[in-house]
N, C-alpha and C positions, 0 to 999 in steps of 0.2 A: 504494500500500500504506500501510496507518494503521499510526504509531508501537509501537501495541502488536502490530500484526501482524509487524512490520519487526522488532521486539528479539525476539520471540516465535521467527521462523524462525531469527535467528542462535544459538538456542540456547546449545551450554555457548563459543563464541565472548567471549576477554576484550573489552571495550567498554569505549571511554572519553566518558565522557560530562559536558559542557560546563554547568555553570548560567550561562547569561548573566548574570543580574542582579548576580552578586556576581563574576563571572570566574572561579571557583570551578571547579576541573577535578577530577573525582572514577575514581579505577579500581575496575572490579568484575567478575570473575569468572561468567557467568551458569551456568556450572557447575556451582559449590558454594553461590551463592544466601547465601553469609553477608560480612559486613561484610566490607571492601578498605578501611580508611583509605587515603588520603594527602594530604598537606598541602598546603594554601591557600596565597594568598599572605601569611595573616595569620598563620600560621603552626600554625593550627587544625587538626582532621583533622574528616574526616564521612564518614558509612557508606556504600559504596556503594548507588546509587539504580539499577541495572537493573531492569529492570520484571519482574515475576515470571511466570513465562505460569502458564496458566488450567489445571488441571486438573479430573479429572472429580469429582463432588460424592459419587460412590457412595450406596449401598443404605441405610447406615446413618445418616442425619441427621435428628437430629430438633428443632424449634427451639424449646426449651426457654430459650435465651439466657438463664440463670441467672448471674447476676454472684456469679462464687467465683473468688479465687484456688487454692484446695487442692479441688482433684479427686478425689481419692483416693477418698475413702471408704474401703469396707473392702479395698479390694481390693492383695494383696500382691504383690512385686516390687521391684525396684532403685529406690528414692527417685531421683525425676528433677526438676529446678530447667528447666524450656522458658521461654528468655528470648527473645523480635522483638522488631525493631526494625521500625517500618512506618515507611516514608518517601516522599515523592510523586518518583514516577519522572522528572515532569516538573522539579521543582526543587530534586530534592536532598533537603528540607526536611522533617525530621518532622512525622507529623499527629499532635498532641495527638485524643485523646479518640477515636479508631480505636478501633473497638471489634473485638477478634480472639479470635474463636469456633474453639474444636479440641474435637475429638473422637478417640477413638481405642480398640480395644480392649482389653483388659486381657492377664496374659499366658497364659493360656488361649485367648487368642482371640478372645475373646467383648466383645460393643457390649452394654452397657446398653440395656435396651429390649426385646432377641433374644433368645433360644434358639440356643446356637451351633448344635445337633443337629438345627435343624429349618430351618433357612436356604441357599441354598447358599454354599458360601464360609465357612460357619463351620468348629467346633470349639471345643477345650475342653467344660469342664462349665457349665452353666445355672448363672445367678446364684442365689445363695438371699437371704433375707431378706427384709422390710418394706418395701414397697414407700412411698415419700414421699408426701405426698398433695400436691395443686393443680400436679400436673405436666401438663401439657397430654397429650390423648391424640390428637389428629386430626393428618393426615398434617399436614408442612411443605409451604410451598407453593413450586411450581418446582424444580428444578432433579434431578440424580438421572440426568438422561437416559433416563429411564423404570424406572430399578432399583429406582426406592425401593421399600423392603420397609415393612410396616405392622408396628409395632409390638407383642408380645406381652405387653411389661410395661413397670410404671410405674417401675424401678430409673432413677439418674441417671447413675452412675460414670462417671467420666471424660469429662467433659462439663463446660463454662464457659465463662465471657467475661469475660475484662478490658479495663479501659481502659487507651488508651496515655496516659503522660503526658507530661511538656513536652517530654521526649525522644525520643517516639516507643516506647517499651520500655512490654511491657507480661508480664509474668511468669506464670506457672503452677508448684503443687506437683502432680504425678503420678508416675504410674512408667513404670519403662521397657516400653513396650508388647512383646507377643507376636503370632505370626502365628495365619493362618488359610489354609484351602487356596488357591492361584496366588494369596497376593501375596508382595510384600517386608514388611519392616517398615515402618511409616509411622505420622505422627500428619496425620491432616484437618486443616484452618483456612479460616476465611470471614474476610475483613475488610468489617467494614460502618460504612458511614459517615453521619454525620448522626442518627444518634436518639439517643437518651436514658437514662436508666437510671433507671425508678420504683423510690422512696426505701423505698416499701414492701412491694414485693413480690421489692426488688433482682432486679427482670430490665430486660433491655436492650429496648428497643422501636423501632418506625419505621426511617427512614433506608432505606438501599439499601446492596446486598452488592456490592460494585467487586472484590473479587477471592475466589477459590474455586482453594485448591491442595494439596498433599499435601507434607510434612514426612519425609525420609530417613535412613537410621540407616547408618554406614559397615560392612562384611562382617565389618572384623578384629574389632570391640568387639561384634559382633555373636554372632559365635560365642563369645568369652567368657560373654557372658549366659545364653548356651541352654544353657550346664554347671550350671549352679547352678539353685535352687530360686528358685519354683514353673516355671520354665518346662524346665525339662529333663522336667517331667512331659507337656508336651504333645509329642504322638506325633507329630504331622503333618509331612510333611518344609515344610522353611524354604527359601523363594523364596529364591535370593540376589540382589543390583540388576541385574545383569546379563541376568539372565532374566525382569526386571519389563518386562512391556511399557508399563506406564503411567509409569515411572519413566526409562525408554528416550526415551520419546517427550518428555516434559518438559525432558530432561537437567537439572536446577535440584531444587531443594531441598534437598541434604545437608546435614546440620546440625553445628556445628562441635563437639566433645564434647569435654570434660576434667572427670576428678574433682576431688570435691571435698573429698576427702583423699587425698593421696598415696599413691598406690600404690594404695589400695585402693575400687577402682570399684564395687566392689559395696555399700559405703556408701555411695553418690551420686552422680550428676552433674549437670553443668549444659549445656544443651543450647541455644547462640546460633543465631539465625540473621537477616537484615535480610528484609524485603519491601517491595519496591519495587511501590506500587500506585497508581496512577490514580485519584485520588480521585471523577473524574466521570464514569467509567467503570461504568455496568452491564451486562458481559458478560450473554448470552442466558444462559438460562440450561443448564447440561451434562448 
């Protein structure tokens, strides 16, 4: 069985795992998928490095690889701060310049690009507005496991790529996502490695995608959300994790959540989580 296969099955199983080169012993969680400090012998701390397992790429990706920090656009909701950490499973060690592509819906429901009302799986109301121009319109290539849906429009919302820097951390401004029919809440991410980012068109290019996974929201903060505006507007009933069957089978990804003013969540959070990924690793694609 291959190391990724091996961490993969032990799912949400705590793991201790070894860097030789430095002696470096690091604890993590493959559970909650977010940083386990503990100390070195230098007396340093580093993020856990469990390897993240692979989830499915879904219907909605389009690879646009537009290098934005603030996602947003117009679209309203709980101001959300999505912080990773990408670090190589095998030693510990942040990869600078990991390039980590998310997408997600807004809180209608609805993916940039879609029709909630004409998809299956969607909901909410149709984007409106101006659509951008020199957005690419042809399918992405691979991955989907056969769902990809083809694109109805040129909107971008919630959609970007940043790079990680010396630490591994690579940040996103959006909000807090909404559902759509049989899932949980979730934000997508691709980590891809090795290419570039043209200066002038600031998109991300080349390189290979090593990891493809899906980003989780905990029940209790979840139901707060769905009281307030805009998303108490959408009708749909809300998967909870429990009855995520893609969330079931990953066990990983939950994301660690604190506001970012006291007490009150609904002016902002900030949402950590580490990925531990394979840098040479090109999973088939899902």
């Amino acid at each position: 069985m291959s190391r990724r296969a091996a961490l993969t099955a032990m799912g949400g199983v705590g793991l201790t795992v070894g860097a030789a080169a430095g002696g470096v012993v690091l604890v993590g969680g493959a559970d909650s998928g977010t940083a386990t400090p503990a100390s070195a012998a230098s007396g340093t701390k580093q993020p856990s490095c469990v390897l993240s397992p692979e989830s499915i790429e879904g219907p909605y990706y389009l690879d646009y690889e537009m290098v934005r920090r603030n996602v947003t656009e117009d679209r309203p909701g709980v101001p959300l701060i999505l912080r990773t950490t990408v670090v190589d499973s095998r030693t510990c060690r942040p990869i600078p310049k990991a390039a980590v592509d998310i997408w997600h819906c807004d809180a209608g429901g609805v993916y940039s690009g879609y029709d909630g009302n004409t998809l299956p799986g969607g909901g909410g109301t149709p984007p409106t507005g101006t659509p951008p121009t020199g957005a690419p319109t042809g399918p992405p290539p691979g991955g989907g496991g056969g769902m990809h849906q083809e694109p109805v429009n040129d909107l971008t919302f919630l959609r970007g790529v940043q790079l990680a820097n010396g630490h591994g951390d690579a940040e996103f401004a959006t909000v807090y996502p909404g559902w759509y029919q049989g899932r949980a809440l979730h934000i997508h991410v691709k980590v891809h490695i090795g290419g570039k980012v043209d200066p002038k068109k600031q998109t991300y290019t080349g390189g290979h995608v090593s990891h493809t996974g899906q980003l989780y929201f905990a029940e209790d903060l979840a139901e707060k959300v769905a009281k307030l505006s805009p998303y108490k507007d959408n009708t749909l009933e809300r998967v909870k994790l429990e009855d995520d069957f893609i969330y079931q089978q990953a066990n990983s990804g939950l994301l660690t959540i604190r506001p970012l003013h006291k007490g009150r969540f609904e002016r902002g959070l900030l949402a950590t989580i580490t990925l531990g990924v394979d840098p040479t690793a090109t999973p088939p694609a899902n």
